[in-house]
N, C-alpha and C positions, 0 to 999 in steps of 0.2 A: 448606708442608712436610708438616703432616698427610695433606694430598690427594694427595699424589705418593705420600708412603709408603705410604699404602691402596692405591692401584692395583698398585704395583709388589708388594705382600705379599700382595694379594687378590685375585689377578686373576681366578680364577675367579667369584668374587663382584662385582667389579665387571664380568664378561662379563654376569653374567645379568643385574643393573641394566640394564644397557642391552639386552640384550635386553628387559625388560619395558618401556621407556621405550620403546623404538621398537613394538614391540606397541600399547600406548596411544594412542600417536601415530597412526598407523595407524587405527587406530579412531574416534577424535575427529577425523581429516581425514576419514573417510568422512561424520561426523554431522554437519561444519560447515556452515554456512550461508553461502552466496555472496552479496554485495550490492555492488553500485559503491559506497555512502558507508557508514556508521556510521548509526545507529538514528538518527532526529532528531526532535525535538518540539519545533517553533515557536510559542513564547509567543503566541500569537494565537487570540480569540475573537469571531466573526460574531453579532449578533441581526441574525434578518429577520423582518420583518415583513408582511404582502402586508393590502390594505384597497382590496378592487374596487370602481372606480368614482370612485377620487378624482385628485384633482391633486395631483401636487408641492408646491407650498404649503400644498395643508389636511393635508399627511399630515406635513408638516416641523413644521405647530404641534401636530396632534394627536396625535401616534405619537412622531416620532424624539427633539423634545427632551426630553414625562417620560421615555421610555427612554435616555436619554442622561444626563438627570439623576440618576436612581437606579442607573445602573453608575457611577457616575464614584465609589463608596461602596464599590465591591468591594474586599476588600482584595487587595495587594500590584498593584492596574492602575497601569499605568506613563501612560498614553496611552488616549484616546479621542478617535475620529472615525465622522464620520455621511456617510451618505450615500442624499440623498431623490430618489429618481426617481415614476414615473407610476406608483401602485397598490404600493408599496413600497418599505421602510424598510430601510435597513442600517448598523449601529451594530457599530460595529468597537473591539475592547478590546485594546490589546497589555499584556503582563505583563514584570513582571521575567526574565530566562533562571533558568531552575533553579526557576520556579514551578511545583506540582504542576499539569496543567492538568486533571485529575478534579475534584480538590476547586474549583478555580477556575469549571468550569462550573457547579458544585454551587451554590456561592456567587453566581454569577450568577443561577439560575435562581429563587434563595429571593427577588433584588430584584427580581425581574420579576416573582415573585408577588403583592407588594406595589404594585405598579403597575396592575396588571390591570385594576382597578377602574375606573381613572382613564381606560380607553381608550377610544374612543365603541365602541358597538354595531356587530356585523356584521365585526368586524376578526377575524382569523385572529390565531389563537394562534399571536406569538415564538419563532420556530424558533432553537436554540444549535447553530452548527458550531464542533467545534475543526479547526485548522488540523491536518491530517496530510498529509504524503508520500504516505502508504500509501493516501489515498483516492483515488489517481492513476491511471486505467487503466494496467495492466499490457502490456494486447494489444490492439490493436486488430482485428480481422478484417471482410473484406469478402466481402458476401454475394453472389453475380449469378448469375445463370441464363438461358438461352438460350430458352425456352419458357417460363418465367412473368412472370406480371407483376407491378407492385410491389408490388399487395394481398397476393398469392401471398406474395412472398419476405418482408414485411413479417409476415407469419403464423407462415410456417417459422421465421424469425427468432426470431422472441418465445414460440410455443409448444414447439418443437422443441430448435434449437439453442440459447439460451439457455438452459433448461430444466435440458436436461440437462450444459449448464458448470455452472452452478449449484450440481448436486448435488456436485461436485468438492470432495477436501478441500484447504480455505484460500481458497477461492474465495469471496469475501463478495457480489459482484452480478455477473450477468451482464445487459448491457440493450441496446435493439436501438433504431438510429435511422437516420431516411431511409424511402424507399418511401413506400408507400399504408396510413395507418390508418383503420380504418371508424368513420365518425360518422354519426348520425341527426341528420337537420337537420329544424328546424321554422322556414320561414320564411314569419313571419307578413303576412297581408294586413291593411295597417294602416287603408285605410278601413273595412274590413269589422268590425276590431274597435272603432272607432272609433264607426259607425252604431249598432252593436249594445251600447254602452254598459260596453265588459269595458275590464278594465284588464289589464295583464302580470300583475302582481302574481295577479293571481287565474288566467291559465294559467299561473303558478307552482307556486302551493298545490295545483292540480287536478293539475299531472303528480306533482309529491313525492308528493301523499297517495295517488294511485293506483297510482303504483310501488311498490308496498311488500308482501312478505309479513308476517302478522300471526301471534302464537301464539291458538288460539280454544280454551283448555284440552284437559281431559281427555276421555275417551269410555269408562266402563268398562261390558266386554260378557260376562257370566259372568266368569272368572277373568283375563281379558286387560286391559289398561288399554293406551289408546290417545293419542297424545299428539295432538292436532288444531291444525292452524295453515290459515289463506286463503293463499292462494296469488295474489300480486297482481303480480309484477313483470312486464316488457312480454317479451312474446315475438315479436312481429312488428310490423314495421312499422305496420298494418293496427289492431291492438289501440290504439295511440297515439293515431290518425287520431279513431278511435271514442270516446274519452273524453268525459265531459260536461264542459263549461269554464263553464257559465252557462245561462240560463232567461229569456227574452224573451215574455213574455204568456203564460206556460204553457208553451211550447215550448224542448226542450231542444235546446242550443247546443253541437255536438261541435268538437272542436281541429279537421277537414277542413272544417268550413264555414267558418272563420276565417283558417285556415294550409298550405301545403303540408308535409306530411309525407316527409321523401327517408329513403331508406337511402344515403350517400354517402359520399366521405372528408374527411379534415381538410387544410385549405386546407395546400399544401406551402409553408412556411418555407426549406428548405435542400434542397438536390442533392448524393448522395453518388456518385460516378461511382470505381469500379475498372474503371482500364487503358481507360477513354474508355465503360465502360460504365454504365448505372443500375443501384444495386442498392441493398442495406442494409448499414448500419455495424453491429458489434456491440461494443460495450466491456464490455473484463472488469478488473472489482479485485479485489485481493487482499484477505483478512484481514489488518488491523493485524498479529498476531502471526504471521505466515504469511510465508517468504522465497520472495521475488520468482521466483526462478532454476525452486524448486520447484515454485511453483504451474503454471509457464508450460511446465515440463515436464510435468506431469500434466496439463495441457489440449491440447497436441500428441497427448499419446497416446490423450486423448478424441475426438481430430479426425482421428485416422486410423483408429477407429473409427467413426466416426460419416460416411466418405466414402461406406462400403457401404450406408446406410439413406435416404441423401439419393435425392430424382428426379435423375430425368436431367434433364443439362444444368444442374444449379445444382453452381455451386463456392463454395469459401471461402479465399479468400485472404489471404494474411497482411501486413496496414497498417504495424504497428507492433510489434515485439518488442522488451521490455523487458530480458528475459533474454540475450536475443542480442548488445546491447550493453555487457550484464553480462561477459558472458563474453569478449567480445573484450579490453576492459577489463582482465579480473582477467588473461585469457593473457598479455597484452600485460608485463605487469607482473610475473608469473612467468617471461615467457621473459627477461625483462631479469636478472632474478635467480638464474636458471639460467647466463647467461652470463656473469652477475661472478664465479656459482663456479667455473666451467671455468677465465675468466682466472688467477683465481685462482690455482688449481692447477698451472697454467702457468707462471706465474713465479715459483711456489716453486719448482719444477723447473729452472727457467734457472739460476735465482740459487746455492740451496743445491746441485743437480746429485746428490742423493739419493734414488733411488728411495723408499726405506723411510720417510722423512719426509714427501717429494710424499704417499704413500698415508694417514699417519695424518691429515695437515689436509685431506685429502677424504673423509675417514671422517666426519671432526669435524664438517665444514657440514653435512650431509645430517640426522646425527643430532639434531644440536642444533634444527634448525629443523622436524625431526617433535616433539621433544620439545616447541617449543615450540606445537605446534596443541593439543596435549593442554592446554597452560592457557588459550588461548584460547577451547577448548570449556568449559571447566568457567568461566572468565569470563562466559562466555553471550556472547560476543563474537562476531560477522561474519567469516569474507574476505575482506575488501575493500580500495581503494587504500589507507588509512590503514595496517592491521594488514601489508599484503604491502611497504609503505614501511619500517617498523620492522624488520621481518624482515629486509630488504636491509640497513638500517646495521646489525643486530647480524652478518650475514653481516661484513662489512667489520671489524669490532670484534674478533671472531672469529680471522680471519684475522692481524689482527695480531697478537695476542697470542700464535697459536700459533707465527708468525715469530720472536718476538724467545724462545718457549721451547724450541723445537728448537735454535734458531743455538745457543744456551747449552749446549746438553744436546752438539750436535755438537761444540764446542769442545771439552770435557773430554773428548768420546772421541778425539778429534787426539791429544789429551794423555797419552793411552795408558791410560785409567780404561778399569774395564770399564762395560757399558752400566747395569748395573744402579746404580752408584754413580754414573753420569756424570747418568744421571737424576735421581736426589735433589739431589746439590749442583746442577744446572744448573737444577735448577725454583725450588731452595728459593732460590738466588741471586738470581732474578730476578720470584720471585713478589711481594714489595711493588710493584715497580715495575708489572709487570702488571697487578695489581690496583688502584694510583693510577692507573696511565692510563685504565682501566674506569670507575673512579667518574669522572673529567674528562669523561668522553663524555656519561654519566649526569647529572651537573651540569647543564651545555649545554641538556638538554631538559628539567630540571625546573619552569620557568616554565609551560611547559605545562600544568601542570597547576593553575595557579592562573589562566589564561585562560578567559573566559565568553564567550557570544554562540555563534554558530554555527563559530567557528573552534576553539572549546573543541570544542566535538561535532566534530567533524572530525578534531581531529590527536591528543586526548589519547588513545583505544585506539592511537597510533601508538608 
């Protein structure tokens, strides 16, 4: 009763409300954030481990079970399992849903410190992944070129185009794979090191210790102070070749009288062919906090820049858009919702056969569902199936209620009341009911909200 009286005494004042609300609205649909699902964090925490040179078995007694032993102590882990292959350890933690997973790594990382000790020598320090969505390429792009070869595009890839995705904001990695990557190989003559009494081990220490620049202090020359370092790292092939490795009766022993020295590439693993051609892959992820929609629009517009600086005859084509299926998605789902309003509007018009009424509940959807972007912006909430699913039943909730308050309001004006009073008693009449059939809807979905696991993250922004 008070809500009808205000509009109908206040109209000017309720004009501008709503003008400010649709303003708002407006605003906060420009700022939202597009995504297929709701933000997700999967209670799941990886240790790896890598320890070259061993077997499955010596790394299952000496690596995965203390590591497995001392998580199985983190608080609130629901679940651990391990899993031991050749040269590395994977020790997998699941947690309760709604576990902080910051502090959970935190708390993993203090028992691993604790262990450490216990690991044999020469093992690689226990890497902690949390399980993110967000660490998922975004885009996939393929590289290929008609005049280079795959060292070529393997280079562009990694120094060029990756480089400068990179620099893009929300962009956390750009990284390039496939082609030809340059490796220096030393493949050793084993009789020869053999005869000559050297072990590995010692052209080990001889390439480490002679790779290296060194700091060799200060240099002060009248007022200037100079900072002086050796300069040791390999600059050509040629330089490596020359190294002393060992000493046989007085005579020194370089790595070329023992080994072939190559400049070459690394043995190819995988074949990445766009449209039946060779080329390189590139994959880009997004920033954790960074929407997907966005980033992948700000790398299009880096790649339509960046057509005019490439050589001729290399292109980039696009593998995988993440955004692309974003948007089909969210249109998909919009235009669904566009069209329950129209019907909508449609059969008020059949049924009641009054213009002036058809017009106010098509006023009503429009407004109400800008009105409501504006608190899913200030929610910190997404676009996406979930939030555009909600919107559709309040669309529907909507509608009816403005059904059953017109038909009321029309009646009393049959009845020969003027509008302004057919308003008040026709709203005030039927506003309890209205509003118990609102909260019945509301009921229906509150279980939702006490739902966990990944279906909780799912439906409850719904």
């Amino acid at each position: 009763m008070f809500l009808s009286r205000f509009g109908i005494r206040r109209p000017l004042m309720v004009f501008m409300i709503f003008v400010g609300v649709i303003v708002l609205g407006m605003i906060s649909l420009a700022n939202l954030k597009i995504d297929l699902f709701p933000e997700m964090n999967f209670p799941m925490i990886a240790v790896i481990t890598n320890y070259s040179g061993v077997g499955p078995k010596e790394i299952e007694s000496m690596v995965t079970r203390p590591i497995e032993g001392v998580l199985t102590t983190v608080t609130d882990v629901k679940n651990v399992t391990s899993k031991t292959l050749e040269e590395l350890s994977v020790v997998m933690m699941e947690f309760e849903w709604g576990t902080d997973m910051d502090t959970a790594a935190t708390n993993a990382r203090e028992k691993l410190d604790l262990v450490k000790r216990a690991l044999p020598d020469g093992i690689a320090n226990p890497m902690i992944f949390k399980f993110d969505p967000s660490m998922m390429p975004v885009l996939f792009l393929g590289v290929s070129g008609t005049h280079q070869g795959l060292d070529e595009l393997r280079t562009l890839a990694e120094d060029t185009i990756c480089q400068r995705l990179a620099r893009i904001n929300g962009v956390a990695v750009a990284s390039a794979d496939g082609g030809l990557t340059r490796e220096i190989q030393i493949r050793l003559y084993r009789h020869r090191i053999e005869g000559m009494g050297l072990s590995l081990e010692q052209l080990k220490m001889a390439l480490q210790t002679a790779n290296v620049d060194l700091p060799a202090g200060h240099l002060r020359i009248g007022t200037t102070d100079y900072i002086v370092r050796t300069t040791g790292q390999f600059k050509t092939v040629r330089e490596i070749g020359d190294i002393v490795v060992g000493n046989v009766h007085g005579v020194s022993i370089r790595l070329k009288d023992v080994a072939d020295v190559r400049d070459d590439f690394q043995e190819k693993t995988s074949i990445v062919k766009i449209n039946g051609q060779q080329g390189v892959l590139v994959q880009v992820q997004k920033a954790s906090s960074s929407n997907t929609v966005q980033v992948v629009q700000r790398v299009r517009k880096e790649l339509k820049k960046m057509e005019a600086d490439l050589p001729p005859g290399v292109k980039i084509a696009t593998i995988m858009d993440s955004a692309e299926q974003i948007e089909k998605s969210i249109g998909t789902v919009m235009q669904e919702v566009l069209v329950g309003g129209v019907l909508a509007v449609i059969l008020i018009l059949l049924f009641l056969g009054n213009w002036r009424s058809t017009i106010i509940v098509s006023l009503a959807i429009p407004i109400s569902i800008i009105a409501t972007f504006a608190l899913l912006y200030f929610s910190k909430m997404t676009l996406n199936i979930a939030t555009l699913g909600g919107l559709a039943l309040g669309v529907g909730r909507l509608v009816d209620d403005a059904i059953v308050e017109l038909e009321n309001i029309y009646r009393h004006m049959q009845a020969g009341e003027r509008p302004r009073e057919a308003s008040l008693l026709g709203a005030s009449e039927v506003g309890n009911a209205v509003i118990a059939a609102t909260i019945t809807t509301v009921v229906v979905f509150v279980p939702i909200f006490f739902t966990s696991g990944l279906a909780g993250i799912i439906f409850k922004p719904m």
